[in-house]
VEXTI-719816 format. One record per residue (C-alpha): residue number from 1; residue in three letters; x, y, z. Coordinates in Angstrom, 1 decimal, padded with zeros to 4 digits. Layout:
<rs>
   num   residuo       xx       yy       zz
   NUM       ALA        X        Y        Z
...
</rs>
This chain:
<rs>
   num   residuo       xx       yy       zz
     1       UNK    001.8    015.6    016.4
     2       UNK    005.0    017.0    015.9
     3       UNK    007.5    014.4    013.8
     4       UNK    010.9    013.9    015.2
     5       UNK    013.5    012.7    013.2
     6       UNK    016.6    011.0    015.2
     7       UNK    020.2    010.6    013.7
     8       UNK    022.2    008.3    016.1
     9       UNK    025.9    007.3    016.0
    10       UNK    029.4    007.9    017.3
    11       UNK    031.3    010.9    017.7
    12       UNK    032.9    011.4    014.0
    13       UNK    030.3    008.6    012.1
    14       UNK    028.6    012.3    010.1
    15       UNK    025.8    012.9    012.1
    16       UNK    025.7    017.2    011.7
    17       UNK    026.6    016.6    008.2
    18       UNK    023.7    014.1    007.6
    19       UNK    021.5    016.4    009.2
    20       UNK    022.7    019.3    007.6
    21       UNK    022.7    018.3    004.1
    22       UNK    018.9    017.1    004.9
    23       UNK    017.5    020.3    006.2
    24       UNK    019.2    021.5    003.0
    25       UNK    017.4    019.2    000.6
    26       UNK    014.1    019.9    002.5
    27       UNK    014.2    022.9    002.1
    28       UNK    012.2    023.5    005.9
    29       UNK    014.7    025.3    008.0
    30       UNK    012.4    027.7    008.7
    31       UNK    009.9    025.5    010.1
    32       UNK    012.6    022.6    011.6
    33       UNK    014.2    022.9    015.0
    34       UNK    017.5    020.6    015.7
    35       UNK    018.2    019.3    019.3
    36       UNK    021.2    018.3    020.2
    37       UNK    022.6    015.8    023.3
    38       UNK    026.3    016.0    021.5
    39       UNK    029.1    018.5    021.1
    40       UNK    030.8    017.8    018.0
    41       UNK    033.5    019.2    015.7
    42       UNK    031.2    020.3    012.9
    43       UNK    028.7    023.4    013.2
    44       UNK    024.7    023.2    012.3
    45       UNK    023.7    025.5    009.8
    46       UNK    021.1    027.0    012.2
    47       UNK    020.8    027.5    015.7
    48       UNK    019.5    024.6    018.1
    49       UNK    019.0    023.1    021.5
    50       UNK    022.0    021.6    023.1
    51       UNK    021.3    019.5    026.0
    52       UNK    024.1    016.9    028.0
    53       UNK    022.8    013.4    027.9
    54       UNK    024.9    012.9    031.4
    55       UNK    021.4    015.3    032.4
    56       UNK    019.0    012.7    031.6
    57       UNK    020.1    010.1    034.3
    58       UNK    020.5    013.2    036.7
    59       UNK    017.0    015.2    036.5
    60       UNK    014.7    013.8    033.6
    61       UNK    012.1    015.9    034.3
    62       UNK    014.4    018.8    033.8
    63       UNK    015.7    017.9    030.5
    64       UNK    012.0    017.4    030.0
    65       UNK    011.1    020.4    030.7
    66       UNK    013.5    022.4    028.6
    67       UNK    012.3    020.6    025.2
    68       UNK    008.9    021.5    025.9
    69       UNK    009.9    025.2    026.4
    70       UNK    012.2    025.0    023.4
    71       UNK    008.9    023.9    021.4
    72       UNK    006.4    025.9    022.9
    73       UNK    008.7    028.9    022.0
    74       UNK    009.4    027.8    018.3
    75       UNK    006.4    026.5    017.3
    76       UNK    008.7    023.8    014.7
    77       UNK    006.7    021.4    012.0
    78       UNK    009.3    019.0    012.5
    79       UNK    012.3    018.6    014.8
    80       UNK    015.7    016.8    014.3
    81       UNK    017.8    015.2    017.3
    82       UNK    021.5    014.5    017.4
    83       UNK    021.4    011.7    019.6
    84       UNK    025.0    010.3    021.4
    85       UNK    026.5    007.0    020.0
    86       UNK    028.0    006.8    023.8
    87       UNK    023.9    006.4    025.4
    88       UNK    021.2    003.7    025.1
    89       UNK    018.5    004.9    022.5
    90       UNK    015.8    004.0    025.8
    91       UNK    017.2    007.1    027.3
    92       UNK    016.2    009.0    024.9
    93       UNK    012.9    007.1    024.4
    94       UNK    012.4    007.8    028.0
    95       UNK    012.2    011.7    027.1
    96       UNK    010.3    011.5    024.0
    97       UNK    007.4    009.1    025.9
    98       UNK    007.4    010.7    028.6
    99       UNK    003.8    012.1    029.9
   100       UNK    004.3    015.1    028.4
   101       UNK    006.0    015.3    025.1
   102       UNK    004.2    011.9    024.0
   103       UNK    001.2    014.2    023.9
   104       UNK    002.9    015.8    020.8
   105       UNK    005.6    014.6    019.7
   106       UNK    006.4    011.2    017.4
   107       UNK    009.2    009.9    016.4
   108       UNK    009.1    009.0    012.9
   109       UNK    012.0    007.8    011.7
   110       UNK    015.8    007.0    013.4
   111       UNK    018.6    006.9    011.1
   112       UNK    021.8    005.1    012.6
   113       UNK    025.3    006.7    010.8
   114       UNK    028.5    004.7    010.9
   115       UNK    032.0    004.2    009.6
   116       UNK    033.4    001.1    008.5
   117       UNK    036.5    001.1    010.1
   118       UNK    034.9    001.3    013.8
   119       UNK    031.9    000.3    013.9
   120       UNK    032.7   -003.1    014.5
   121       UNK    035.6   -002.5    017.6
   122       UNK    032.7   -000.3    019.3
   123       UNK    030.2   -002.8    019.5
   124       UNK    032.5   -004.7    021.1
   125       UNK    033.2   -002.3    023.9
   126       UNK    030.1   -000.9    024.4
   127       UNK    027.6   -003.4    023.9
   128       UNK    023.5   -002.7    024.1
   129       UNK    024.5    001.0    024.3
   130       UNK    024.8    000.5    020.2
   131       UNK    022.9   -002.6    019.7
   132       UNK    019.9   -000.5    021.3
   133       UNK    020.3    002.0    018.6
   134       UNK    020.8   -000.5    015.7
   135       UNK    017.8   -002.3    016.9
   136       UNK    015.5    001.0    016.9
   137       UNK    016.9    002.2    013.2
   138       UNK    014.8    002.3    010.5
   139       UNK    017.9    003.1    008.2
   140       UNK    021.2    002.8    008.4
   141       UNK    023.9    005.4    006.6
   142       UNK    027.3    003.1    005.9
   143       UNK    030.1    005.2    005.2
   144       UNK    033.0    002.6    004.3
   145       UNK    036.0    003.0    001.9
   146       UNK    037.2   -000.3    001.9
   147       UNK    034.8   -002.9   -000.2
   148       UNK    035.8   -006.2    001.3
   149       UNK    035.3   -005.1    004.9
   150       UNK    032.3   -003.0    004.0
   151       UNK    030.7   -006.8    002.7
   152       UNK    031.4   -008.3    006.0
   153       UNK    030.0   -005.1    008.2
   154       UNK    026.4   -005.0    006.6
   155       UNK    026.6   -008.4    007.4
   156       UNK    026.8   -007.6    010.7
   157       UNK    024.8   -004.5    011.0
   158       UNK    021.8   -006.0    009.5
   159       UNK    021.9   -009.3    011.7
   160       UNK    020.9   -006.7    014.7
   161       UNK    018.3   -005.6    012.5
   162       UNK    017.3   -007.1    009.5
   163       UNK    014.2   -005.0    008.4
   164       UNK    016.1   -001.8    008.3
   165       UNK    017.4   -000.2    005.0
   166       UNK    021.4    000.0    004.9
   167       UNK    022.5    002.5    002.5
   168       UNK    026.5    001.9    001.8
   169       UNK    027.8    005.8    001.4
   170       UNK    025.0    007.3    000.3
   171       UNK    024.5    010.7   -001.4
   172       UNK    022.4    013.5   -000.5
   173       UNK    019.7    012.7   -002.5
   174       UNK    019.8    009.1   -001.8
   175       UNK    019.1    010.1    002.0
   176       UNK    016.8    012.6    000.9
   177       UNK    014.3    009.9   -001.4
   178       UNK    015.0    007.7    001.2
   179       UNK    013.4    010.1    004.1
   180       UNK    011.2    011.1    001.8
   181       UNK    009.0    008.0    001.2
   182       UNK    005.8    007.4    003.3
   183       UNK    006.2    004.7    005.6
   184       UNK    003.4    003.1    003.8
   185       UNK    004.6    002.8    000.5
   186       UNK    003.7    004.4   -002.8
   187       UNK    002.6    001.1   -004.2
   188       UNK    000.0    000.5   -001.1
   189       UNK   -001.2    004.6   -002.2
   190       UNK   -001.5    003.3   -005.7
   191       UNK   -003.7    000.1   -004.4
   192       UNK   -006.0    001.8   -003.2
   193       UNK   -006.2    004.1   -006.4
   194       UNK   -006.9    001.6   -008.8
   195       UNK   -009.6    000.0   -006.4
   196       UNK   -010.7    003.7   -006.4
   197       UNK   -010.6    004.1   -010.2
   198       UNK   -012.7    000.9   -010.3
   199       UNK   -015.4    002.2   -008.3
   200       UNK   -015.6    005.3   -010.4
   201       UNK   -015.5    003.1   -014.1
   202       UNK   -018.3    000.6   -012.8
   203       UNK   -020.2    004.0   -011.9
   204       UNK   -019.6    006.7   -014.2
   205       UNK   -018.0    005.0   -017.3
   206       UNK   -019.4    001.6   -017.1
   207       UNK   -020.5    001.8   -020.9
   208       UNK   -017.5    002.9   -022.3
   209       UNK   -015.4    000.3   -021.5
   210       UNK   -015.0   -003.4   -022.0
   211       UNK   -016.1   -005.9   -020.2
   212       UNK   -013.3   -007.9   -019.5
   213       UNK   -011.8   -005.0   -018.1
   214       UNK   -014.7   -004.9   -015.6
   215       UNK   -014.0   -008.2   -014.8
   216       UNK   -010.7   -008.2   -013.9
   217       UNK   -010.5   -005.2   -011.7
   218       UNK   -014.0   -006.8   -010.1
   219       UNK   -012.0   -010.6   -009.6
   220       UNK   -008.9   -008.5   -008.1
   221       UNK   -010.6   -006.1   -006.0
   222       UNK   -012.3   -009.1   -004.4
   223       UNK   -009.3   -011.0   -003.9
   224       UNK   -007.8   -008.3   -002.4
   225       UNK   -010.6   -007.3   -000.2
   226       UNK   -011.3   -011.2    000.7
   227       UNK   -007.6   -011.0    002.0
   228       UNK   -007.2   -008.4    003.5
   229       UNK   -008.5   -009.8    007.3
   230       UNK   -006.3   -012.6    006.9
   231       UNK   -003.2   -010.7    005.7
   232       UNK   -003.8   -008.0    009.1
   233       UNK   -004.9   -011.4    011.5
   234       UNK   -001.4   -012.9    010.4
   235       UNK    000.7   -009.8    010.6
   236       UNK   -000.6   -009.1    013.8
   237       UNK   -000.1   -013.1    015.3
   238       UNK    003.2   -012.4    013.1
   239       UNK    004.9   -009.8    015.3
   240       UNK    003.3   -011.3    018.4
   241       UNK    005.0   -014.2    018.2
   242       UNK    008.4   -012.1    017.0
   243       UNK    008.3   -009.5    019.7
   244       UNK    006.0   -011.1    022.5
   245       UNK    006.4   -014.7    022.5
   246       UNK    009.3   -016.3    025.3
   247       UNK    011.8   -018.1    024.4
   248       UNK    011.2   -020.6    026.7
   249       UNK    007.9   -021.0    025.6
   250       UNK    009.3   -022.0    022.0
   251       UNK    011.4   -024.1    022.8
   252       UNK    009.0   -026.1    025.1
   253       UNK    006.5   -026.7    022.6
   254       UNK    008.2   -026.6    019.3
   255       UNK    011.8   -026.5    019.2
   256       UNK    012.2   -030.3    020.5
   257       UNK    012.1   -032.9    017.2
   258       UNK    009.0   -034.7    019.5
   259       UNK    005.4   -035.9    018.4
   260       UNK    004.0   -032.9    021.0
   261       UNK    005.5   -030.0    018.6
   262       UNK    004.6   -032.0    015.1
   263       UNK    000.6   -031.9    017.2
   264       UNK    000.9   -028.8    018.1
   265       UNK    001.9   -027.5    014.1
   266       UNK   -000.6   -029.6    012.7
   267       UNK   -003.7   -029.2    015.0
   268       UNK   -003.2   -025.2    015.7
   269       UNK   -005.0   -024.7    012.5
   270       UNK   -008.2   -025.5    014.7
   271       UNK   -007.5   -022.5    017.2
   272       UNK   -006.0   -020.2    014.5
   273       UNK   -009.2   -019.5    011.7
   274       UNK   -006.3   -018.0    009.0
   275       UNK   -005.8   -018.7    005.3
   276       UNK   -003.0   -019.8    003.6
   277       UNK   -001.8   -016.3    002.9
   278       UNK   -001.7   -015.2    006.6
   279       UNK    000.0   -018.2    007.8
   280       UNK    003.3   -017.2    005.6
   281       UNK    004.4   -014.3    007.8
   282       UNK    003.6   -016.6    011.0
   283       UNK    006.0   -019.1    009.3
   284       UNK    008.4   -016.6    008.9
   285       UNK    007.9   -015.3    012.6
   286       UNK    008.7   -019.0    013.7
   287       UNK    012.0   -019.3    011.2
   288       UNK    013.1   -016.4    012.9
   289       UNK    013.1   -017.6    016.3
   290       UNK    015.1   -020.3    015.4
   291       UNK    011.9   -022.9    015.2
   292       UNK    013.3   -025.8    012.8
   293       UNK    012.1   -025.4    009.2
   294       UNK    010.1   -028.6    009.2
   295       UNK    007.8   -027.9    012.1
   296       UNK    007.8   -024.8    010.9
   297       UNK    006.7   -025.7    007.5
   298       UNK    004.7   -028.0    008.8
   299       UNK    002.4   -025.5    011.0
   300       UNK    002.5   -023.7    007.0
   301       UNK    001.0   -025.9    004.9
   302       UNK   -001.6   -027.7    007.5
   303       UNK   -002.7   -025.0    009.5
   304       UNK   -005.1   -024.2    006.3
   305       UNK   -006.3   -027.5    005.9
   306       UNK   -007.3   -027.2    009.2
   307       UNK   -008.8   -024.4    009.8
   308       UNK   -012.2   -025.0    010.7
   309       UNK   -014.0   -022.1    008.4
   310       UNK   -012.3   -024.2    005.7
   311       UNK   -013.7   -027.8    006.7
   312       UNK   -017.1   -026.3    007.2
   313       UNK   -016.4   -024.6    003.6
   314       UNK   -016.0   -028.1    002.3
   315       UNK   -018.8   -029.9    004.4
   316       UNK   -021.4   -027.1    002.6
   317       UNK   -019.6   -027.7   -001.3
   318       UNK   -020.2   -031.5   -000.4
   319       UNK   -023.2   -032.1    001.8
   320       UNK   -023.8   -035.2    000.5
   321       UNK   -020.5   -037.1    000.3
   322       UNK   -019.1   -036.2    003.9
   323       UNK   -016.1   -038.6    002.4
   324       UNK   -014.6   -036.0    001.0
   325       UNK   -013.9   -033.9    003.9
   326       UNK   -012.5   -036.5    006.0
   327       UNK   -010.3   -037.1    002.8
   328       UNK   -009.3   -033.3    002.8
   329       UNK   -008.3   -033.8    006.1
   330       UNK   -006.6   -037.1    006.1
   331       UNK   -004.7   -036.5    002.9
   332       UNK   -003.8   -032.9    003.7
   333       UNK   -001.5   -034.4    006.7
   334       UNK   -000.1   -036.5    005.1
   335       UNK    001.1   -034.3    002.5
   336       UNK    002.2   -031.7    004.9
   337       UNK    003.8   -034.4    006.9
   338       UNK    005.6   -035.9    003.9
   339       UNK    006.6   -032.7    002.7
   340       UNK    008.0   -031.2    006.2
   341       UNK    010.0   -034.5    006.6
   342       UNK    012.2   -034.0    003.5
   343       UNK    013.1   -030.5    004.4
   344       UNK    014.1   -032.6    008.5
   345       UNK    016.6   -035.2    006.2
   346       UNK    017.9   -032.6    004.3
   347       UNK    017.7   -029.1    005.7
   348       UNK    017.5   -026.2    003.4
   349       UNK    020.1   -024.1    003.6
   350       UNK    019.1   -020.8    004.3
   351       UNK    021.4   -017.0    004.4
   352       UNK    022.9   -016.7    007.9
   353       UNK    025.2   -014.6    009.9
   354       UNK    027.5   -015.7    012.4
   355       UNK    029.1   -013.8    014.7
   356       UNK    030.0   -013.9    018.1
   357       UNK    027.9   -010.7    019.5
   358       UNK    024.5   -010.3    020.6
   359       UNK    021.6   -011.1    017.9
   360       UNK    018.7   -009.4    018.0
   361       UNK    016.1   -011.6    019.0
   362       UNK    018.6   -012.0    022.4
   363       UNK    018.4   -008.5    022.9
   364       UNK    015.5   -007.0    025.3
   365       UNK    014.6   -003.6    026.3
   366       UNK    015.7   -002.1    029.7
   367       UNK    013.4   -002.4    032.8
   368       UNK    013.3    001.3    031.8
   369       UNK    011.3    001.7    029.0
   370       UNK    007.7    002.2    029.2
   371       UNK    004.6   -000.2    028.3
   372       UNK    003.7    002.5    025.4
   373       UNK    007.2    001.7    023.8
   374       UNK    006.6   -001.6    023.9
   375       UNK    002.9   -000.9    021.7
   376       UNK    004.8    001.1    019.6
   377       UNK    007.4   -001.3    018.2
   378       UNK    004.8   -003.7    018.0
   379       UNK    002.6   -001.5    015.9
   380       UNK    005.1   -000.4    013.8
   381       UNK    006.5   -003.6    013.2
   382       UNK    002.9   -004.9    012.1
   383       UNK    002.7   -002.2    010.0
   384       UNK    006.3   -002.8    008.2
   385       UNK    004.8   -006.3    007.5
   386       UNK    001.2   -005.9    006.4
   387       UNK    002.2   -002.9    003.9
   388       UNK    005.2   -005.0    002.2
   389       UNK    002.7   -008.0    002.2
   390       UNK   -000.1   -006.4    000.8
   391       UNK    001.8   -005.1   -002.2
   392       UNK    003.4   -008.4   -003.0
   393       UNK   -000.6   -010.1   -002.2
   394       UNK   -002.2   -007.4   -004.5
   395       UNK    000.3   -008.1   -007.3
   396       UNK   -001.0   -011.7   -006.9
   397       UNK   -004.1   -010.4   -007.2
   398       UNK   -004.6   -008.7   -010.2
   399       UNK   -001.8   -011.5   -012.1
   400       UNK   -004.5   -014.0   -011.2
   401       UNK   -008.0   -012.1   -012.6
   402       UNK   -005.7   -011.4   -016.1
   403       UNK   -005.3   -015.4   -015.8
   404       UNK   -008.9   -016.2   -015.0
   405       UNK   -010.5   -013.4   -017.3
   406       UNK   -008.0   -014.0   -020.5
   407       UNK   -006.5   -017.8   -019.8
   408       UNK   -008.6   -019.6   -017.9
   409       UNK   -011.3   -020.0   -020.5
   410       UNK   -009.3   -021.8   -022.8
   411       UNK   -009.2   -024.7   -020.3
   412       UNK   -012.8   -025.5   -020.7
   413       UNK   -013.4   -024.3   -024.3
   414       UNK   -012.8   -028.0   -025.3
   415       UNK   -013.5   -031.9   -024.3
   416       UNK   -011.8   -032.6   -021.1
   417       UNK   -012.3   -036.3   -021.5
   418       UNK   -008.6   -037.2   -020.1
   419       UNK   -007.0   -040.1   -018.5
   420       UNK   -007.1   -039.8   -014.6
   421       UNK   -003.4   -039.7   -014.5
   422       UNK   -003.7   -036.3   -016.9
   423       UNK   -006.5   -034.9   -015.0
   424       UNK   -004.8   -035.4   -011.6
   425       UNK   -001.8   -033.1   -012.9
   426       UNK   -004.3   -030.4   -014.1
   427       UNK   -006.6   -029.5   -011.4
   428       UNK   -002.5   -029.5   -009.5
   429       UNK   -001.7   -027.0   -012.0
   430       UNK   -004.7   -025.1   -012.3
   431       UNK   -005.2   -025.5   -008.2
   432       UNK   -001.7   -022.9   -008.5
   433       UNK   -002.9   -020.8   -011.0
   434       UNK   -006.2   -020.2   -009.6
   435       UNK   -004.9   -019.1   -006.6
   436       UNK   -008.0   -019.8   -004.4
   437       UNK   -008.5   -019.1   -000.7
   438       UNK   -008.6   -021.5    001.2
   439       UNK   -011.7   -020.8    003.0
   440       UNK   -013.4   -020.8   -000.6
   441       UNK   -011.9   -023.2   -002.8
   442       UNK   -014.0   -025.7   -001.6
   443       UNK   -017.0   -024.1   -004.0
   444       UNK   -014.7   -023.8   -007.0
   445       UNK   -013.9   -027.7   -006.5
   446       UNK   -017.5   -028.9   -006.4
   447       UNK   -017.9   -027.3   -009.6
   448       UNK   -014.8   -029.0   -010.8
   449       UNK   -016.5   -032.4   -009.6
   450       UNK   -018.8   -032.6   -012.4
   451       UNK   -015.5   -032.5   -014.8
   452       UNK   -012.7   -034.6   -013.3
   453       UNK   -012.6   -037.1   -011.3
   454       UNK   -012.7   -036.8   -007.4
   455       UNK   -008.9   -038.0   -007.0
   456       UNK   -007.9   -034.7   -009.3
   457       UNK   -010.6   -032.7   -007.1
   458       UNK   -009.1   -033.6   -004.2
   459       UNK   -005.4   -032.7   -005.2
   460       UNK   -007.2   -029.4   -005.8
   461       UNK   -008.4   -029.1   -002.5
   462       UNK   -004.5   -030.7   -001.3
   463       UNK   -002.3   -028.6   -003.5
   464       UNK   -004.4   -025.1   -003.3
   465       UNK   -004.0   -023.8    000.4
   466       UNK   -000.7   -025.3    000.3
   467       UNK    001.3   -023.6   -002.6
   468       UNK    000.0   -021.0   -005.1
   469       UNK    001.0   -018.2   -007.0
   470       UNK    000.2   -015.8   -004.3
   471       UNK    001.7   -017.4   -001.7
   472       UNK    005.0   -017.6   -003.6
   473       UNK    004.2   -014.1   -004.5
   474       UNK    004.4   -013.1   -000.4
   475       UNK    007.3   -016.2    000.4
   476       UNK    009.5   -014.5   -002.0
   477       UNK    009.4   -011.4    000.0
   478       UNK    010.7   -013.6    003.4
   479       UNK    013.2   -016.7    001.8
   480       UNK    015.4   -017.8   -001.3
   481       UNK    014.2   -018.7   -004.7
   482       UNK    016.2   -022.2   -004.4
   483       UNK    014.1   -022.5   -001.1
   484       UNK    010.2   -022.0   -002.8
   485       UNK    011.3   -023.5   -005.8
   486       UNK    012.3   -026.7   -003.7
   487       UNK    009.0   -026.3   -002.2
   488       UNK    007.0   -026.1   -004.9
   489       UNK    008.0   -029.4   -006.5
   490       UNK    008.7   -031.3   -003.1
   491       UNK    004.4   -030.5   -002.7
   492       UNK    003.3   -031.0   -006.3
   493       UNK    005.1   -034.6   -006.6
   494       UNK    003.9   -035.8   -003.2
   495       UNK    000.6   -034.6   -004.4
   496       UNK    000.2   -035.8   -007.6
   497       UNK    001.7   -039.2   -005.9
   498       UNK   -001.7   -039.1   -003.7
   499       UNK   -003.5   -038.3   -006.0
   500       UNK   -002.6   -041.1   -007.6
   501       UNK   -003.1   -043.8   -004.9
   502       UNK   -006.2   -042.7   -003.6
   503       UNK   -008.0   -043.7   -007.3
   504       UNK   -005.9   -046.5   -007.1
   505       UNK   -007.1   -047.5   -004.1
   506       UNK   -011.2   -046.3   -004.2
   507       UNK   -011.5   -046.1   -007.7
   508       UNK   -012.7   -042.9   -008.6
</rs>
């Protein structure tokens, strides 16, 4: 598969000149081939393919035609297009998946290039014919002199699209690192190489180095392999609901402020089998279509405590006091209840943009792009999510086998004889330390049992799928600090608070 490369923007935005100084930095001309559907003022440094978009509405298969002669003939490793501000970026999607180039060509990335002091005026007149472009870019090349009006156009730029890169007059080199990077990231490459260098020390060098090195890599390897199913389940319900999901279908079931949506958040933990950690980018998913944060919140925090893998986690850890699981449950709602109520009476506010022109999630593609298309933005944006989420849940990972293979011990190397009050607050503590899945924590807390009390096992088995290190880990990657930190404490006090009550009220 041949990668294509598309630079899109108005007449004048530097288009040729991005292109040019690329090719330059690459270092590939002999192996690139440019085509072109503009005539502008500034020359390519090598010969290429000039086609007129007005041919593409006039005889597709023509146009068609010509690039796959144009390949055929020079054989390129990659290939650059110059696509027109002035058309929709379906029309070009319309040549590039068409029966016969999608058999060999890709496009791999689309860079958008715009100036400052137009941009804005454009959208105005043209409409989707840029906000299709904006919403296909993967980066966006800002070239802006003036700083206060440059502020309020990447405001408005990255409300079409805000998982695309801006870059604010960049250099050649910043485009070139930029182009450069794998769309999986080099932290995702440098997972796997540690999990790989594990392998190879627990085989070939096992004697030569310490145990508690062993021990660590083993606790995050596991986490990380434990979570990966969930993390790829959650991206891939995620974008579904982002890209697939009506509208209407929202905001008939969960954008009303009715008992139906606060059942339908609570109880879909029964259809959806997810941990915590793959219910974060759903949460996101929902923010973003303008669900309200406390239903949304709410579908966070219980949809773990729910999950039936979960409950039957708990029902083996305690076969013999079924109690315990109708406690998980009961308490669990309440909590998440409590905790999505505060954030109804007072709202956190979160970053916005207002304007008066199209968002993205109100623009749709044309009636003519193709089904494929369709796969293909969902895939990729699955892929944008899973590979920023696994990095910030791998970092989680190994932070949390350095806690339980170096710290943890020291919480049981003495007498935990503590009042119930003191106990309650440090299974909450250690419940966010530990970092548990939710589908497993049940085992760690009948352990815990023979310890502390059942009120303080049971904020364990509350707080845990709830709030944890990890999960701030992957929340910071979607919202605010002010808005986790609220979080945080909003779920620990209402915790600790039931806690509390329940050994006031059954004694134990």
């Amino acid at each position: 598969m041949i990668p294509v490369y598309v630079v899109a923007g108005l007449l004048g935005s530097g288009k040729t000149t991005l292109i040019n100084l690329e090719l330059r930095e690459r270092k590939k001309l002999g192996s690139t081939e440019i085509i072109s559907f503009e005539t502008g003022n500034t020359e390519f440094i090598k010969r290429l393919l000039s086609i007129e978009p007005d041919d593409i509405e006039e005889n597709l298969p023509h146009v068609v035609q010509q690039i796959q002669d144009y390949i055929s003939t020079t054989t390129p490793k990659e290939i650059w297009v110059e696509w027109n501000g002035m058309f929709s970026f379906q029309q070009l999607e319309r040549i590039f998946f068409s029966s016969i180039l999608k058999e060999f060509c890709h496009l791999e990335r689309v860079i958008y290039t715009a100036k400052s002091n137009s941009i804005t005026s454009m959208i105005q007149a043209l409409g989707d014919r840029i906000v299709s472009q904006l919403y296909s870019a993967d980066y966006i090349m800002l070239y802006a002199s003036d700083p206060a009006q440059t502020k309020a156009v990447k405001k408005l730029l990255q409300s079409y699209n805000p998982e695309c890169s801006l870059l604010v007059n960049p250099t050649a080199k910043d485009i070139h690192n930029r182009l450069s990077r794998p769309i999986w990231p080099w932290s995702l490459y440098g997972i796997v190489a540690i999990l790989t260098l594990y392998i190879l020390l627990v085989t070939v060098f096992r004697h030569s180095i310490s145990y508690s090195i062993h021990q660590v890599l083993a606790i995050a390897s596991g986490i990380i392999f434990e979570g990966i199913p969930f993390l790829l389940l959650g991206t891939i319900i995620s974008s579904a609901i982002t890209l697939l999901v009506p509208d209407r279908w929202l905001i008939r079931y969960l954008k009303d402020d009715s008992i139906k949506s606060y059942g339908i958040a609570v109880g879909s933990g029964l259809l959806l089998p997810v941990c915590d950690c793959a219910t974060i980018p759903m949460f996101n998913a929902l923010l973003k279509r303008g669900i309200p944060q406390h239903i949304g919140l709410l579908f966070m925090l219980a949809s773990p405590i729910m999950n039936p893998i979960a409950l039957l986690a708990t029902y083996y850890a305690f076969p013999d006091t079924p109690q315990i699981i109708l406690a998980r449950i009961i308490g669990g709602m309440l909590i998440a209840c409590m905790v999505a109520l505060t954030f109804k009476w007072k709202p956190h506010q979160l970053p916005t943009i207002t304007n008066n022109l199209p968002q993205p999630k109100d623009y749709q593609y044309g009636s003519s792009n193709q089904e494929g298309n369709k796969k293909k933005i969902f895939l990729l944006h699955v892929e944008r999510e899973f590979s920023q989420l696994i990095i910030y849940f791998s970092a989680a990972a190994f932070t949390l086998a350095l806690f339980q293979v170096w710290i943890k011990p020291t919480f049981f190397s003495g007498s935990l004889d503590v009042a119930t009050p003191i106990a309650n607050a440090l299974l909450l503590v250690l419940a966010f330390l530990f970092s548990l899945c939710s589908t497993s924590d049940a085992i760690i807390g009948r352990s815990l049992s023979n310890l502390f009390p059942i009120s303080a096992v049971l904020g364990f088995l509350w707080l845990g799928p709830m709030i944890d290190i990890k999960n701030v880990y992957m929340l910071r990657q979607y919202i605010s600090t002010s808005f986790i930190l609220r979080l945080v404490i909003t779920i620990s006090i209402i915790t600790y608070i039931m806690t509390l009550l329940f050994q006031f009220l059954f004694n134990v």
